[in-house]
C-alpha atoms as an extended CHARMM CRD file, in Angstrom:
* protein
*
       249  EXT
         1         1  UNK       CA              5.5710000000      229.2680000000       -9.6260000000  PROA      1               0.0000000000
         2         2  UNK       CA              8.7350000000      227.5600000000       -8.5670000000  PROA      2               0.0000000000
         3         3  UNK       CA             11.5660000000      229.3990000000      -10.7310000000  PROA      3               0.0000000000
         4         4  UNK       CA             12.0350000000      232.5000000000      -12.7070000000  PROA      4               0.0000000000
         5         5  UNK       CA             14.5590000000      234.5220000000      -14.4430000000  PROA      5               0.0000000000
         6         6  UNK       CA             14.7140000000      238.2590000000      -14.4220000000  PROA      6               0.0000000000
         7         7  UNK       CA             16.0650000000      239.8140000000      -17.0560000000  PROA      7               0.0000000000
         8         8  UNK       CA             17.5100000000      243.5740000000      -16.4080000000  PROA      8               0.0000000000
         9         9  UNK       CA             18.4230000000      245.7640000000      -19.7180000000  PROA      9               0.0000000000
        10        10  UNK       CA             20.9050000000      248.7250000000      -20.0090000000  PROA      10              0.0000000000
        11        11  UNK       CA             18.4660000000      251.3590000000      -20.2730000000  PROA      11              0.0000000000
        12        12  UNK       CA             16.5980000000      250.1060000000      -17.0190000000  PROA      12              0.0000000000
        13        13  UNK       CA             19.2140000000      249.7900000000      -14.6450000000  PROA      13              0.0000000000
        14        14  UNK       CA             20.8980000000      253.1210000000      -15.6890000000  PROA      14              0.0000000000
        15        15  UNK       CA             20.5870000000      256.5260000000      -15.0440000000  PROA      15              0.0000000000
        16        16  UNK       CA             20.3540000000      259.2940000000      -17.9350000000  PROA      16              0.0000000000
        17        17  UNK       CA             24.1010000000      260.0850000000      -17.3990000000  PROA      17              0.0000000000
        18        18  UNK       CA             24.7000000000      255.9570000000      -18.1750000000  PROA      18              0.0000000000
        19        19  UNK       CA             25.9490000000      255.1970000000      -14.5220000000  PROA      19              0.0000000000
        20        20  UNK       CA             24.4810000000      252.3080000000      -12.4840000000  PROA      20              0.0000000000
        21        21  UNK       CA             20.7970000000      253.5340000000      -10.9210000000  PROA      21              0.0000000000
        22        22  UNK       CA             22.0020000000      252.2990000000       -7.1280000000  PROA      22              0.0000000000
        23        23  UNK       CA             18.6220000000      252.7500000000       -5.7320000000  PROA      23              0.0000000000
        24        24  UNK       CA             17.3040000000      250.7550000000       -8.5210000000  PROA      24              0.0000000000
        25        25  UNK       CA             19.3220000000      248.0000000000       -8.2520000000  PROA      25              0.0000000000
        26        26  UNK       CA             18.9520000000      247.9420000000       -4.0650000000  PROA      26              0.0000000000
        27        27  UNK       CA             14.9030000000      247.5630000000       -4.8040000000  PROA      27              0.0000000000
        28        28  UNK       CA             15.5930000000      245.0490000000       -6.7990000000  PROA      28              0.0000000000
        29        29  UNK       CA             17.8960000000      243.1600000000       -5.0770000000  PROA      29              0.0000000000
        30        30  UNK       CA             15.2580000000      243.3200000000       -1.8630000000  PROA      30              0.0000000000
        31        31  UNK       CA             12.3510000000      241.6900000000       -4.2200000000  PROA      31              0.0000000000
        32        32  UNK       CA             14.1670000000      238.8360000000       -5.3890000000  PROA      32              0.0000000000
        33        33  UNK       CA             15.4810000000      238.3060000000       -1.6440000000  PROA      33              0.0000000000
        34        34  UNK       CA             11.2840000000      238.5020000000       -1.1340000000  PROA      34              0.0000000000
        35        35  UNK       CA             10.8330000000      235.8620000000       -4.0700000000  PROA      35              0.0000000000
        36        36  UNK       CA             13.4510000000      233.3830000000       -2.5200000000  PROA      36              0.0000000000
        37        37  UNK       CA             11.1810000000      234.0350000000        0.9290000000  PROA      37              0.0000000000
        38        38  UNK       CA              8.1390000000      233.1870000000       -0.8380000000  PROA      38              0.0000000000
        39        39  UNK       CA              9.6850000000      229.5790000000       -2.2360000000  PROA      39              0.0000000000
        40        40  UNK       CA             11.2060000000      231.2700000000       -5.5670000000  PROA      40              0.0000000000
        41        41  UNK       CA             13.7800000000      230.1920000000       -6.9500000000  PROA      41              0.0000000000
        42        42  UNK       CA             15.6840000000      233.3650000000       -8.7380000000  PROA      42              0.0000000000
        43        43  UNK       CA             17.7730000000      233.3640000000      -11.6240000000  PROA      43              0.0000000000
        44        44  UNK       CA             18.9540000000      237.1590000000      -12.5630000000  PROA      44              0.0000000000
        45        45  UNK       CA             20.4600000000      237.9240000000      -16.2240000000  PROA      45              0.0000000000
        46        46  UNK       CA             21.5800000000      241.2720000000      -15.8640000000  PROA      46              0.0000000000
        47        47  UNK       CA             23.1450000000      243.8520000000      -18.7050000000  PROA      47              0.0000000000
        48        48  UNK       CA             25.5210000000      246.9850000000      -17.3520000000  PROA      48              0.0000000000
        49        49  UNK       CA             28.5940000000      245.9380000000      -17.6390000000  PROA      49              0.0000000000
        50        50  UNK       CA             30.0650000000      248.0340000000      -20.4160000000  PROA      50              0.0000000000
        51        51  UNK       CA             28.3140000000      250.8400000000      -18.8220000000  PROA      51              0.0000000000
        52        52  UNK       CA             29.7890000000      250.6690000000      -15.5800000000  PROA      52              0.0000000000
        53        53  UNK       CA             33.3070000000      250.4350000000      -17.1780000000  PROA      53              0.0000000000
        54        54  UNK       CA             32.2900000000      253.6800000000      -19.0880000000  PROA      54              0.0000000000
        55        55  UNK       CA             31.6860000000      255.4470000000      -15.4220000000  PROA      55              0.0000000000
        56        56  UNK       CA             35.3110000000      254.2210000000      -14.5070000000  PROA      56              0.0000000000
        57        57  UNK       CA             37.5250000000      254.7710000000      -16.9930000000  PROA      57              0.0000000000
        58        58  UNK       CA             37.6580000000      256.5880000000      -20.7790000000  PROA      58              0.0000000000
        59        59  UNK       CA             40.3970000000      254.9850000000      -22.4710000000  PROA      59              0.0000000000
        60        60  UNK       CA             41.0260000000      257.9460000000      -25.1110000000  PROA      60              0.0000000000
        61        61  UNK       CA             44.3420000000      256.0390000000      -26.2370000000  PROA      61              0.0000000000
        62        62  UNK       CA             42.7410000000      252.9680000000      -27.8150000000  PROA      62              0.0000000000
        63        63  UNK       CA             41.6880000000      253.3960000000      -31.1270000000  PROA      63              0.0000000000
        64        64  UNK       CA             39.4180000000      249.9880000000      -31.3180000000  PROA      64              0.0000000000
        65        65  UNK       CA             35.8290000000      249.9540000000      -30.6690000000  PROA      65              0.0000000000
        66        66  UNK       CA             35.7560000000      245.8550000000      -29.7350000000  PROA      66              0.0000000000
        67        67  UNK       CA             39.0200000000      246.4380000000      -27.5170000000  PROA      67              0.0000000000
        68        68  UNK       CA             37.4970000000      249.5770000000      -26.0380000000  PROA      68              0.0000000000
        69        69  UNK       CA             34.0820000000      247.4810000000      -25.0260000000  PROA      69              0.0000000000
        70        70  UNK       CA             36.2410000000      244.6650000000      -24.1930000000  PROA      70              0.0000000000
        71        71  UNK       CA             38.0000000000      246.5830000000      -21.7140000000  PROA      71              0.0000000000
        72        72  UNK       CA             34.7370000000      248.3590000000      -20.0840000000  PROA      72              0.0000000000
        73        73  UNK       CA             33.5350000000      245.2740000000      -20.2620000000  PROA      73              0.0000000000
        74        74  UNK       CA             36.2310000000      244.0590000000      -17.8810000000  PROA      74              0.0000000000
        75        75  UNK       CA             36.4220000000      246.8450000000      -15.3730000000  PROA      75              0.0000000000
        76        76  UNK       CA             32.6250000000      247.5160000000      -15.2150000000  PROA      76              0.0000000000
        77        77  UNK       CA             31.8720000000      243.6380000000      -14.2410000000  PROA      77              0.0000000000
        78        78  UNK       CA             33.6670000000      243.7180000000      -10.9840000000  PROA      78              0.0000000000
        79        79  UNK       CA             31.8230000000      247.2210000000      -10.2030000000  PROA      79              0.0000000000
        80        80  UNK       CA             28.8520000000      245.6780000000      -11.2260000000  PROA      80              0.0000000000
        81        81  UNK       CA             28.7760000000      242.4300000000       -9.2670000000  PROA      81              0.0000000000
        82        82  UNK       CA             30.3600000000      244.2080000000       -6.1580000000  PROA      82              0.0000000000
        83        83  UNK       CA             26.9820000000      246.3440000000       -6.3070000000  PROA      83              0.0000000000
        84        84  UNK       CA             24.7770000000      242.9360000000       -6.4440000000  PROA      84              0.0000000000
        85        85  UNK       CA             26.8400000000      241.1150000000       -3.6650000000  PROA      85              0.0000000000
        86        86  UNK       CA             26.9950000000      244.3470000000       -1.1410000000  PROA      86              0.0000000000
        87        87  UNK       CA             23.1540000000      244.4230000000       -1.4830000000  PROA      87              0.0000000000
        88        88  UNK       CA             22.1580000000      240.8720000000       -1.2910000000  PROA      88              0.0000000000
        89        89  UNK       CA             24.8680000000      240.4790000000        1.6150000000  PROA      89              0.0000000000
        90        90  UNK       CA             22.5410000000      243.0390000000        3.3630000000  PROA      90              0.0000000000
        91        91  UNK       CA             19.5990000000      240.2940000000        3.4310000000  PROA      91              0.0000000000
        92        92  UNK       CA             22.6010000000      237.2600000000        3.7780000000  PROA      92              0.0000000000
        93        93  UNK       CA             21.9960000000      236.0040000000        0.4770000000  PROA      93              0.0000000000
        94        94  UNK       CA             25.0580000000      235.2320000000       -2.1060000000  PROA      94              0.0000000000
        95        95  UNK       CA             25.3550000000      235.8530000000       -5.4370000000  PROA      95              0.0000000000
        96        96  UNK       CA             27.0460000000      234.1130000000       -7.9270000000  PROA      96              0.0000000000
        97        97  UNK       CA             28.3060000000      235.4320000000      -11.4600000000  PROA      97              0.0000000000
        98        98  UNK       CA             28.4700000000      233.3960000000      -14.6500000000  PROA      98              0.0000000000
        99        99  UNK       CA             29.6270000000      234.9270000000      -17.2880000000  PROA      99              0.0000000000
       100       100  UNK       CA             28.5570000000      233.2360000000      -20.9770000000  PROA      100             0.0000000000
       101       101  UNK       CA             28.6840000000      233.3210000000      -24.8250000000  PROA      101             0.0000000000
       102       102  UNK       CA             27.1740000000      231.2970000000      -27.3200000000  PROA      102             0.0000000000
       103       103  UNK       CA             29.5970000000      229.0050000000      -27.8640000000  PROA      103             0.0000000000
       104       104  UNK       CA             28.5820000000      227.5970000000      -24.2060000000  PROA      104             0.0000000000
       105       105  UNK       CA             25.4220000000      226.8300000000      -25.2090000000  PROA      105             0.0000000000
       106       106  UNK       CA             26.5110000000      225.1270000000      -28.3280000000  PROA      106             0.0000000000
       107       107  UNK       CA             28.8740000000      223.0210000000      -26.6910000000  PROA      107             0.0000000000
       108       108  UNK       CA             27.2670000000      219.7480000000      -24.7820000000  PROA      108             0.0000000000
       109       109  UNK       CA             30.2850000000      219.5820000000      -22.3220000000  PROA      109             0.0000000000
       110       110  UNK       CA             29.6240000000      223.7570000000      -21.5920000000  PROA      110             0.0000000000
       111       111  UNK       CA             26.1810000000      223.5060000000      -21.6570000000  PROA      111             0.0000000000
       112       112  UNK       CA             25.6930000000      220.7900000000      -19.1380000000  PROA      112             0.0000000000
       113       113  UNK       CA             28.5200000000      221.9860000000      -16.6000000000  PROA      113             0.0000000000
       114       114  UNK       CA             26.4660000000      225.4760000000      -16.8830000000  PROA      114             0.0000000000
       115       115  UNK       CA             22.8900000000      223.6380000000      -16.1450000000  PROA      115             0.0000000000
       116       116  UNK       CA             24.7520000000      221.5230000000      -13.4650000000  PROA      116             0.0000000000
       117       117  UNK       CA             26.6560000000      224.9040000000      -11.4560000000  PROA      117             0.0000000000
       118       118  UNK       CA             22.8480000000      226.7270000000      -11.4290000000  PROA      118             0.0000000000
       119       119  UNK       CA             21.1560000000      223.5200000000       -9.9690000000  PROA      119             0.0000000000
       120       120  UNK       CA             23.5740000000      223.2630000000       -7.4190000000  PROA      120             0.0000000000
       121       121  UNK       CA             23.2670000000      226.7670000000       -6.5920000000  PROA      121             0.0000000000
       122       122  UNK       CA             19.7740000000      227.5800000000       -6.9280000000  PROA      122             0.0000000000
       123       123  UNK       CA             19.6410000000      224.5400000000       -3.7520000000  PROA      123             0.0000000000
       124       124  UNK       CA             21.6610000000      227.3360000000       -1.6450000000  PROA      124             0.0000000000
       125       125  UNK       CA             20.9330000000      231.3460000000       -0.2040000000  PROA      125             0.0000000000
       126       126  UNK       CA             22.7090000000      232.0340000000       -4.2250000000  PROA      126             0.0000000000
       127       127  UNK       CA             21.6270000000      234.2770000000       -6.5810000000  PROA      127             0.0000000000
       128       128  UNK       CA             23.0240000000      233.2220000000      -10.1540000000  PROA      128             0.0000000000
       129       129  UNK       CA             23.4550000000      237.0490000000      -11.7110000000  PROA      129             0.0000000000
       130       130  UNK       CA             24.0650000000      236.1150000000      -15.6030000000  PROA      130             0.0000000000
       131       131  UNK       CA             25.7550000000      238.4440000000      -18.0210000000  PROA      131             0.0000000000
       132       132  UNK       CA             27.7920000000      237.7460000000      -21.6460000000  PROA      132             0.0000000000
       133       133  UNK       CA             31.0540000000      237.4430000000      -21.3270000000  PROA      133             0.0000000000
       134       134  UNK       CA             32.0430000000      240.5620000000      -23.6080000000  PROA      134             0.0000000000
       135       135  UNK       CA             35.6850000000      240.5860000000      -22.5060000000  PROA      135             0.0000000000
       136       136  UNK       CA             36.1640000000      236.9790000000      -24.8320000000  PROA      136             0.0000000000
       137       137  UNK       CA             32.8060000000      237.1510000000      -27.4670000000  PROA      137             0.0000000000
       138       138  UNK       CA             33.7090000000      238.1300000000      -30.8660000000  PROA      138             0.0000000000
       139       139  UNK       CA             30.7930000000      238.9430000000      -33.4880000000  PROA      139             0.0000000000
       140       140  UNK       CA             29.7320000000      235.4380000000      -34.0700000000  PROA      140             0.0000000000
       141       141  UNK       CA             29.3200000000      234.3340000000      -30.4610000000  PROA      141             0.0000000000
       142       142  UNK       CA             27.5180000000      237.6010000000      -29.3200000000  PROA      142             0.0000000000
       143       143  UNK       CA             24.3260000000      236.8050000000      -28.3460000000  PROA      143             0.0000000000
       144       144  UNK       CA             21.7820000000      239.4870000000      -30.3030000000  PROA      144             0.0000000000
       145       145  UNK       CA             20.7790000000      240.6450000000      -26.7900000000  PROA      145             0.0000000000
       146       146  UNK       CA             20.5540000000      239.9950000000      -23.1710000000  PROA      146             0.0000000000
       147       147  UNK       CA             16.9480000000      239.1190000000      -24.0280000000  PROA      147             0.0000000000
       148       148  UNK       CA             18.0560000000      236.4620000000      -25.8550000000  PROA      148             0.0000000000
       149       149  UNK       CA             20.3730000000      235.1990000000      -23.4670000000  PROA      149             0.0000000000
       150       150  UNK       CA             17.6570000000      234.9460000000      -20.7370000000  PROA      150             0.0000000000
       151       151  UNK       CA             15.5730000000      232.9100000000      -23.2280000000  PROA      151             0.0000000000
       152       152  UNK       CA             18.2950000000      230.0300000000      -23.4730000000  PROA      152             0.0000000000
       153       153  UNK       CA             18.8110000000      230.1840000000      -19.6700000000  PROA      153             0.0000000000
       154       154  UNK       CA             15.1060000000      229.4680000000      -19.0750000000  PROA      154             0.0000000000
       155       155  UNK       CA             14.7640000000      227.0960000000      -21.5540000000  PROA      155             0.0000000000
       156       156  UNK       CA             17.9640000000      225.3590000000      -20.0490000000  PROA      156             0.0000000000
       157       157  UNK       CA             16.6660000000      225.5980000000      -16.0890000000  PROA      157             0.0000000000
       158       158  UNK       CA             12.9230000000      224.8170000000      -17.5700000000  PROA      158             0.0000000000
       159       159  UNK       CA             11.4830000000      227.8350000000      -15.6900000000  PROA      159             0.0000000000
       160       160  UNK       CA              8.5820000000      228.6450000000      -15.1610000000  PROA      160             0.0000000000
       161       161  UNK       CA              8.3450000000      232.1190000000      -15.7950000000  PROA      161             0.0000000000
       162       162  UNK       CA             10.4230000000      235.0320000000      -17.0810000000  PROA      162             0.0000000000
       163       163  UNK       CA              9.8870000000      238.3580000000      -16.3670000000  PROA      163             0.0000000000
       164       164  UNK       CA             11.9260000000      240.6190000000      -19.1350000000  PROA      164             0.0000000000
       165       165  UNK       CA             12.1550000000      244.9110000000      -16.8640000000  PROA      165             0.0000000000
       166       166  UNK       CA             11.8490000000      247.2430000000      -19.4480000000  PROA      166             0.0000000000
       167       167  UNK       CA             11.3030000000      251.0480000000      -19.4080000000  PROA      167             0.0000000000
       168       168  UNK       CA              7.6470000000      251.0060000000      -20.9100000000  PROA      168             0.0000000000
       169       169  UNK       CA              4.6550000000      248.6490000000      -19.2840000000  PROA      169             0.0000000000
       170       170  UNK       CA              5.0040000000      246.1810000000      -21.6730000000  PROA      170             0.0000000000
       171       171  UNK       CA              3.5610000000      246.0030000000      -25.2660000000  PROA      171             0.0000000000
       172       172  UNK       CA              1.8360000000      249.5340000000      -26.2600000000  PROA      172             0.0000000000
       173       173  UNK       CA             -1.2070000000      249.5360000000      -28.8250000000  PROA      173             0.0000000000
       174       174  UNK       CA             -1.9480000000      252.2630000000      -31.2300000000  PROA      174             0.0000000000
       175       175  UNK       CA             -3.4730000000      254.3680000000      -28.2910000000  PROA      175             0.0000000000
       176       176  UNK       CA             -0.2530000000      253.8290000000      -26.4630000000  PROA      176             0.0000000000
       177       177  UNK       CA             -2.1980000000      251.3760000000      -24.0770000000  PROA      177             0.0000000000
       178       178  UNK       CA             -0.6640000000      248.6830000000      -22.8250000000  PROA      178             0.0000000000
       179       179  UNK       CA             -1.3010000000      244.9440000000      -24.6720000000  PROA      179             0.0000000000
       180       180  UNK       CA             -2.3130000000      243.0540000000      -20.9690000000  PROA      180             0.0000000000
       181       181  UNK       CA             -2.0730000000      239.5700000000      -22.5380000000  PROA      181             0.0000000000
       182       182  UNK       CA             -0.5830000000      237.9400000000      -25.7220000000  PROA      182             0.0000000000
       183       183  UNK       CA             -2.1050000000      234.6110000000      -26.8790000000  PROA      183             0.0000000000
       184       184  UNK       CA             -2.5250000000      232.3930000000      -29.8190000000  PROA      184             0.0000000000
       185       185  UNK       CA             -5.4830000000      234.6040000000      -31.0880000000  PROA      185             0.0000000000
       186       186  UNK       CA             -3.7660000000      237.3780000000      -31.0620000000  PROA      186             0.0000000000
       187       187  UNK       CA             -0.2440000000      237.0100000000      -31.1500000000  PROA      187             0.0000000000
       188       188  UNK       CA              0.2100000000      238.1550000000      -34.7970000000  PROA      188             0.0000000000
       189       189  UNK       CA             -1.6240000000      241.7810000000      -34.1530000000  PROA      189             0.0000000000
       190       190  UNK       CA              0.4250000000      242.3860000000      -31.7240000000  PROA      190             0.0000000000
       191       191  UNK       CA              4.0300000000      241.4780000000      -33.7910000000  PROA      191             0.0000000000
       192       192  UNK       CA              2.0150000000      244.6390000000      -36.2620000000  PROA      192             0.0000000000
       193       193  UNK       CA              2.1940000000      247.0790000000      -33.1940000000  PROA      193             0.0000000000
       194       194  UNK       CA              5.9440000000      246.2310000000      -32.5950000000  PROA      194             0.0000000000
       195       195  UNK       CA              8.7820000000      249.2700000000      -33.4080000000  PROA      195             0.0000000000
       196       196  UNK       CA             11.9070000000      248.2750000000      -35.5080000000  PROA      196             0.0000000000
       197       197  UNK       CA             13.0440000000      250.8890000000      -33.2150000000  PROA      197             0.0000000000
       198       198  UNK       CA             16.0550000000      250.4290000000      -30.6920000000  PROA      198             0.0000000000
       199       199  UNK       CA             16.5130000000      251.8030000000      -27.5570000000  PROA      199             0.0000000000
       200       200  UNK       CA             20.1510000000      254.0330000000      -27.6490000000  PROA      200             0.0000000000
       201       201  UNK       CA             21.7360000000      251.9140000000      -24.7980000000  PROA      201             0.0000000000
       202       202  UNK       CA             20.8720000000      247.8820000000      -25.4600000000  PROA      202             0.0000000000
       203       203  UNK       CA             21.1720000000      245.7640000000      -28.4160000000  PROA      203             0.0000000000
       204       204  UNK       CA             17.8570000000      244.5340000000      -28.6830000000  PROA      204             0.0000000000
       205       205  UNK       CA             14.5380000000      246.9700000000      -28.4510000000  PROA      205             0.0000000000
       206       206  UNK       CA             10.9390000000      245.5200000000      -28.1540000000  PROA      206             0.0000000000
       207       207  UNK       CA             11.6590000000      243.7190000000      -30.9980000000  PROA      207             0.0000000000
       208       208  UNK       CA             13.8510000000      241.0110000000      -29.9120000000  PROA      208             0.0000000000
       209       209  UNK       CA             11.8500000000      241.2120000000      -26.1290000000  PROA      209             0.0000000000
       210       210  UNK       CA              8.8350000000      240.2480000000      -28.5940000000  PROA      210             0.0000000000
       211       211  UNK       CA             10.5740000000      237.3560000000      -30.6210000000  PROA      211             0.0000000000
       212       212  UNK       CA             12.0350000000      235.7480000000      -27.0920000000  PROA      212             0.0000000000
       213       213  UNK       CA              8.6770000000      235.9040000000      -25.5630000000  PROA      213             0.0000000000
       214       214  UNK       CA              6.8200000000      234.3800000000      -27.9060000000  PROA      214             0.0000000000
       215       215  UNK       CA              9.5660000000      231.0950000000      -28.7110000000  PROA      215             0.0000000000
       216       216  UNK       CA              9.1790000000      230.7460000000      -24.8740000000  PROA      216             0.0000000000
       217       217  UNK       CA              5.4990000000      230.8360000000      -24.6730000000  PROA      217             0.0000000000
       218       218  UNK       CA              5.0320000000      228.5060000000      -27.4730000000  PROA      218             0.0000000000
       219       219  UNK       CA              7.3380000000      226.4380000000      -25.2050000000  PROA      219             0.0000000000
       220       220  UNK       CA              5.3780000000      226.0530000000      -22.1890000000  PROA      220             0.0000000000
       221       221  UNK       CA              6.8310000000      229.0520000000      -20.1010000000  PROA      221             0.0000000000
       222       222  UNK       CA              4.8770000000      232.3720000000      -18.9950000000  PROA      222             0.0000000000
       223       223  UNK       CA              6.8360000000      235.4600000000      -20.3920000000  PROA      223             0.0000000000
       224       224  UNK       CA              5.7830000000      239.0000000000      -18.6120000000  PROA      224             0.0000000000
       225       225  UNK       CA              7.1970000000      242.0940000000      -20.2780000000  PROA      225             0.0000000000
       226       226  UNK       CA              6.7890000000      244.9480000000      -17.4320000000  PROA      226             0.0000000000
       227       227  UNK       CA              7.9450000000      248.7240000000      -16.3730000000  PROA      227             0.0000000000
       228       228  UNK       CA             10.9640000000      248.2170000000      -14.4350000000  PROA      228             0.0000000000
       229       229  UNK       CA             10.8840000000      250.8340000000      -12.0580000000  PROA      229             0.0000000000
       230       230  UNK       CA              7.7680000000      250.4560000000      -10.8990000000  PROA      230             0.0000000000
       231       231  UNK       CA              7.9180000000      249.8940000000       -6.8880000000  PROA      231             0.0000000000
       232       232  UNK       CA              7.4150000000      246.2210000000       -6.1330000000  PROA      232             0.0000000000
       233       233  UNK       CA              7.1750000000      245.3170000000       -9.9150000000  PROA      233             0.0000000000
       234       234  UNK       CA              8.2010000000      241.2610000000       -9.0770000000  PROA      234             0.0000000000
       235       235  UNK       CA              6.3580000000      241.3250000000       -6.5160000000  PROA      235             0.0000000000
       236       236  UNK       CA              3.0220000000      242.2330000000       -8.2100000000  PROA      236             0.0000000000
       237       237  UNK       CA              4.1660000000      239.8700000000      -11.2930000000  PROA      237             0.0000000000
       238       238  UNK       CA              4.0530000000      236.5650000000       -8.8630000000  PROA      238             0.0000000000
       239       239  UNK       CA              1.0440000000      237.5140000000       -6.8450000000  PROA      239             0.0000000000
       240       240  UNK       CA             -0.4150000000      237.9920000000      -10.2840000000  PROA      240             0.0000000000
       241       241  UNK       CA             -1.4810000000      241.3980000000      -10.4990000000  PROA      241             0.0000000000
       242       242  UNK       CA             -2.3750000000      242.4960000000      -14.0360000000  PROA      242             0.0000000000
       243       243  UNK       CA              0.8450000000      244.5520000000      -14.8910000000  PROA      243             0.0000000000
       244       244  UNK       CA              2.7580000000      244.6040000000      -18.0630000000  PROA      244             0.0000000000
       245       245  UNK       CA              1.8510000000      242.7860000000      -21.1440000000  PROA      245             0.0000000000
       246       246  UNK       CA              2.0820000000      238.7400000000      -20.2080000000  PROA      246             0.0000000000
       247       247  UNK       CA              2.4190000000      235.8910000000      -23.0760000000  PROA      247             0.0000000000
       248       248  UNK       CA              0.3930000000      232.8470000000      -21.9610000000  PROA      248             0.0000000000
       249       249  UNK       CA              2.6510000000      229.6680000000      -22.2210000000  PROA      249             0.0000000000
């Protein structure tokens, strides 16, 4: 395993009062610094920016829901990358942010610069941290979810794996056990045990983490859906311990 993405949601990286889980974010910060050590190269597509703008500012005034996000959107990003940097400074690593929509992936001009930027500094001590741009995407360029975002990064950067943090271990059967491996025999059993149901934070839910997963498997790249919080969870994922539910490219 030469490259990965790591995909952070909302509900992961936040406490139950919505404000950035520090402690979290440090531990994570120190396992992809002990991925790059190991020869990994580290691509991290990270949600929170709305909600650190909500642990900022209220905005009572404005009346507009998009302006309102739009606004969190802005303040929360420069909390929210000031956390990543201070913590991978710790371990002298960079990080750079790069901010996207759709429309940069639909573009061939925006869509090669992007590829180009990571390649050049994936060669370097950088971490790309990747986020949508909310501040400038209206409806039709959101993306449905950060999920889906990672999945056209890694199909861009032809990773090799992804692994998607979420706040159960992986996919759950009927006896809420976890699903340890999803393959062509039994991919479409496991699309019955999947919940419409959306987490209250994030866009997407299981659901879209499901639909992502399989495209990229079916694609040639190894998707593992896993507990975020566990200690060490990236770790374990590249050594290949059996954690989390993992789609066999």
């Amino acid at each position: 395993m030469k490259r990965v993405i790591v995909k952070i949601g909302t509900r992961v990286l936040s406490k139950e009062d919505g404000t950035l889980d520090l402690n979290f974010l440090e531990h994570i910060v120190e396992q992809i610094v002990e991925l790059r050590k190991m020869g990994i190269q580290v691509v991290l597509v990270t949600s929170g920016a709305v909600g650190a703008g909500k642990s900022l500012i209220s905005l009572p005034e404005v009346k507009s829901d998009v302006v309102r996000k739009q606004a969190f959107a802005a303040v929360g990003q420069v909390k929210l990358m000031n956390t990543y940097s201070e913590f991978f400074a710790k371990h002298n690593y960079y990080c750079a942010q790069v901010l996207a929509t759709k429309e940069d992936f639909r573009d061939e001009t925006h869509y090669l610069n992007m590829k180009n930027c990571f390649e050049g500094l994936l060669l370097d001590n950088v971490i790309p941290v990747v986020n949508e741009n909310d501040v400038v995407a209206i409806a039709e360029l959101l993306f449905t979810d950060n999920d889906e975002l990672a999945g056209l990064v890694a199909k861009q950067l032809e990773v090799d794996a992804v692994i998607i943090l979420t706040g159960t271990d992986g996919i759950l059967d009927e006896k809420n056990k976890t699903v340890p491996e999803v393959n062509t025999s039994n991919i479409d059993e496991v699309a019955s045990l999947i919940s419409i149901n959306k987490s209250a934070s994030g866009r997407g839910g299981m659901v879209s983490k499901f639909s992502v997963a399989k495209e990229l498997s079916q694609k040639g790249i190894t998707v593992h859906i896993v507990v975020g919080k566990r200690k060490n969870i990236l770790v374990d994922v590249v050594r290949g311990e059996k954690v989390g539910t993992r789609f066999v490219s």
